[in-house]
N, C-alpha and C positions, 0 to 999 in steps of 0.2 A: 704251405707257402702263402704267404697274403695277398690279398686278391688284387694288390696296386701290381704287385711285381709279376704275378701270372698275367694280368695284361700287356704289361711290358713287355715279356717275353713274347704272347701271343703276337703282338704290334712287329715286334721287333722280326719274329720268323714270316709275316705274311709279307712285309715290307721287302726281306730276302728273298723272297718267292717272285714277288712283284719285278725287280728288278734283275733277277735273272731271266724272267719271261720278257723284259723290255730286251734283255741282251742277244735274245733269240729273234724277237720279230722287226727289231729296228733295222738289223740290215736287209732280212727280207723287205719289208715298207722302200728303204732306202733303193734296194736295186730294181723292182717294180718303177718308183718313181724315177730312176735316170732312164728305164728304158721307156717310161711313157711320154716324158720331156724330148727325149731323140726320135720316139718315134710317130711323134703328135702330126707333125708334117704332110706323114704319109698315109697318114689311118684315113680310112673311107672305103666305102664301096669296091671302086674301083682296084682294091689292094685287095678284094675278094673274089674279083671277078675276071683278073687276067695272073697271066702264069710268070712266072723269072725272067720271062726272054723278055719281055717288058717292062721289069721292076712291080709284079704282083706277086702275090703265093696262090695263088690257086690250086697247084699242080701240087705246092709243096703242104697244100693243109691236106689235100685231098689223101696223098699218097701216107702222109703219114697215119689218117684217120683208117687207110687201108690196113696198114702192117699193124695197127691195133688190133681192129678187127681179124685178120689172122693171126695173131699171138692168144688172141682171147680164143678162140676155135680151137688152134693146136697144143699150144700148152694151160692152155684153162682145162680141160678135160684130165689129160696126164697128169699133170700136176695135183690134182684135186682126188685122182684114183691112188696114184702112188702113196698120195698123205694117208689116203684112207687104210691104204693097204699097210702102212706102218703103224698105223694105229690101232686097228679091228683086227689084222688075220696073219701077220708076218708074224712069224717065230723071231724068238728075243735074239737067234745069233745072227739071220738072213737078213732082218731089219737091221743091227747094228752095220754092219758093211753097207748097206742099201743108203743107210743114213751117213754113215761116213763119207760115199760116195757125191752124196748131195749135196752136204757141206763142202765139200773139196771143190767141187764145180763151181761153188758159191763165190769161192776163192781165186778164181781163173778170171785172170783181167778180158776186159771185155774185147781191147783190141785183139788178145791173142786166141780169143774164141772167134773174131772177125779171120782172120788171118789162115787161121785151121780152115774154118767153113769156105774161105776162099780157094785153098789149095786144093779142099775134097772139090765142093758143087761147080766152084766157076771153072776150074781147070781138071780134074781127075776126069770130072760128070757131062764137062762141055755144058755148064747151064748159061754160064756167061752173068753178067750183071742182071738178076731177075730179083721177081719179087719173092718167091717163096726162097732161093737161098737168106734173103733178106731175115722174112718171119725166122725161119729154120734157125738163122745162128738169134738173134734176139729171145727166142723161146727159149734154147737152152742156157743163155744168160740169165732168164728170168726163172726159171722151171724151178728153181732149188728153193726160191724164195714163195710160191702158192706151195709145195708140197710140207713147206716146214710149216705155215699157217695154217694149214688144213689139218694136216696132226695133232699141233697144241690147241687146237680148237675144239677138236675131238676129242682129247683128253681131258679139257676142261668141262663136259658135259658131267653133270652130277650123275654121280655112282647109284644112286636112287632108283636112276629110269633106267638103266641098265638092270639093274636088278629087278626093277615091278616088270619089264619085258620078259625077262627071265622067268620070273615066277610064275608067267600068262601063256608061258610056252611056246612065244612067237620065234619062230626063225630066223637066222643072225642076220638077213638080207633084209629079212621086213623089219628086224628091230631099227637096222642104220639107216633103212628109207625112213619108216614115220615117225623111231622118235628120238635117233641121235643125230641128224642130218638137221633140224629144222634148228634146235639151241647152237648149234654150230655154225649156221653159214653167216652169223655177224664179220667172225674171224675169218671165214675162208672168203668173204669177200671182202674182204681189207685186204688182205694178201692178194686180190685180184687185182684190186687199186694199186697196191704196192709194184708188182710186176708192170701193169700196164705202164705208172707213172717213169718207171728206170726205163723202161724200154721207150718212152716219150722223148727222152734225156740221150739217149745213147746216138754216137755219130761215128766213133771209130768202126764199131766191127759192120756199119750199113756202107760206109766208104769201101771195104774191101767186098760185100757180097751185091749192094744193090747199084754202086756208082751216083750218078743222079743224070736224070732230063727235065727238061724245060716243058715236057709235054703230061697232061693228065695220064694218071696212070689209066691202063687198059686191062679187062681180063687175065691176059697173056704171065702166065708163071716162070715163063723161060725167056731167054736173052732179050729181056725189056727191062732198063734200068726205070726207076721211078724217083722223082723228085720229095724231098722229106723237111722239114722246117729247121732241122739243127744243122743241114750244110749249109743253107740259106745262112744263117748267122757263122759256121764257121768260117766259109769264103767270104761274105760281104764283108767282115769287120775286117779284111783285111785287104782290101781294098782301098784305093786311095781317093774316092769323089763320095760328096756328102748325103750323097741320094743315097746310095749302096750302104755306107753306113745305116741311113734313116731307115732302109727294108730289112737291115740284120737286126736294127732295135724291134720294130714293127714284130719280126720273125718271133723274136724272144719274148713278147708279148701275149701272142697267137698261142706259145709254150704254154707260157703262166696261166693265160685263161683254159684253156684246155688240162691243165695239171686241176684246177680248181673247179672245173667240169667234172669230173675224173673224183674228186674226194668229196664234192655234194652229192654225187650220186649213190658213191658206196657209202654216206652217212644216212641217205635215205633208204636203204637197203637194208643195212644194220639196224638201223632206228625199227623198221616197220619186224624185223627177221625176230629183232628182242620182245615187240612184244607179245609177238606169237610163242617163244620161248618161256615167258615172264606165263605167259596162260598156261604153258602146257604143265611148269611147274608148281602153279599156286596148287 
C-alpha cells in the first residue's frame, strides 16, 4: 500500500475515533453544564451546611455518603469472596448455577428489588423506613456487578504465577493472598467503583426501603428514614417555584462531583495496584 494512502486511512480512522468520543462526551459536558447554569444560584456554603427543610443538602450529602459506606462494608466483602470463590475453588458445575444466579439478579430491575426488600424488611421484619433495609436492597443490586469484576480479574492474572506458586509449594490461601490478590485488585476495584457509582444513581428501590427525612442521619439502623441526593432531584424537579428547581440542579451536581470523586480514587488505586503488579511480574 503507498504510504500517501496508509496515511489517509490512518487520518481517516483516528478522525472516526475522534468523533465518536466527541458523541460520547458532548452530552455528558452538555448536561453538567445545564445543571451548573440552574444550579449557580444556589452553590455556596450555605447549601452545605443546612439540611432540606430549608433548601440545603446536608442531611441528603450526608446520608447518601452513609449508604456508600455501608454497601462498601456489606457487599464489598461478599461480593469480592464470592468472585474469588468462582474463580479459585468452586467446581465447574456449583460455579455455573452460582454464576447464573448472579447474572439473573444482575437482571432484576432495581425498583422491583426495592419493592421485595420493602415487603420482606419494612413490613414482614417491622424495620420500617431505615437505613440498613436501605444498604440491604442497594447491595444486592450492586453485588452481581463486584463479584463478576473480581473473577475476570482473577482470571486475568498470568498463568505464570500460578504455576511458579505451585512449583514453590505454597498453599492455595497463601498463593491468592500474596501473589494472585495484588495483579488483581486494579479490576476488583473498578468493580468497587462501578457498584458504588449505580448505587450513588439509584432512587426507586431507597423510596420503597429508606423514605427520606429532612434530618441528618443518625446511628439508628431501624425505623429512621434518611435523607439521600437523588430524592432531592426527584421531588424538587417537580415542583413548581425556582428555588426547588435551583436545589434539584445543585443536588444533581453534588451527584456528579461525587460520581468523579468516586473514579479518581479508584484510578488512583489501579494506577498505584499496577505497578506493584507490573514489579511483581518483570
Amino acid at each position: 500500500m503507498p504510504p500517501m494512502l496508509r496515511r489517509a486511512r490512518d487520518t481517516l480512522f483516528w478522525s472516526l475515533c475522534a468523533g465518536a468520543l466527541l458523541l460520547v462526551v458532548a452530552p455528558a459536558l452538555a448536561i453538567i453544564g445545564s445543571l451548573l447554569q440552574q444550579a449557580w444560584p444556589v452553590l455556596g456554603l450555605r447549601l452545605l451546611t443546612t439540611t432540606t427543610a430549608v433548601n440545603g443538602l446536608q442531611n441528603a450529602i450526608l446520608g447518601t455518603l452513609v449508604l456508600c459506606l455501608g454497601i462498601l462494608i456489606l457487599a464489598g466483602p461478599v461480593g469480592i469472596a464470592a468472585g474469588i470463590y468462582l474463580a479459585e475453588f468452586g467446581p465447574r458445575r456449583r460455579s455455573s448455577w452460582l454464576r447464573l444466579g448472579s447474572e439473573t439478579l444482575a437482571g432484576i430491575p432495581s425498583i422491583v428489588v426495592g419493592y421485595v426488600a420493602y415487603l420482606v424488611l419494612d413490613e414482614e421484619m417491622h424495620w420500617g423506613y431505615s437505613l440498613l433495609a436501605g444498604i440491604l436492597a442497594l447491595s444486592t443490586i450492586v453485588l452481581p456487578y463486584i463479584v463478576k469484576t473480581t473473577e475476570i480479574a482473577l482470571r486475568q492474572v498470568p498463568t505464570t504465577l500460578r504455576e511458579g506458586a505451585r512449583a514453590l509449594g505454597l498453599p492455595r490461601v497463601t498463593t491468592l493472598r500474596r501473589v494472585l490478590l495484588p495483579p488483581a485488585i486494579p479490576g476488583i476495584a473498578s468493580g468497587l467503583v462501578v457498584a458504588l457509582a449505580i448505587s450513588v444513581g439509584e432512587t426507586a428501590p431507597l423510596l420503597y426501603t429508606v423514605g427520606f427525612s429532612d434530618r441528618n442521619p443518625t446511628p439508628d439502623l431501624f425505623q429512621h428514614p434518611v435523607g439521600y441526593l437523588t430524592y432531592v432531584v426527584f421531588l424538587n424537579a417537580t415542583l413548581p417555584t425556582r428555588q426547588e428547581h435551583e436545589v434539584a440542579a445543585a443536588a444533581g451536581v453534588v451527584i456528579v462531583v461525587l460520581l468523579l470523586a468516586l473514579i479518581a480514587t479508584g484510578r488512583a488505586i489501579v494506577r498505584r495496584a499496577a505497578r506493584h503488579a507490573a514489579q511483581m511480574t518483570a
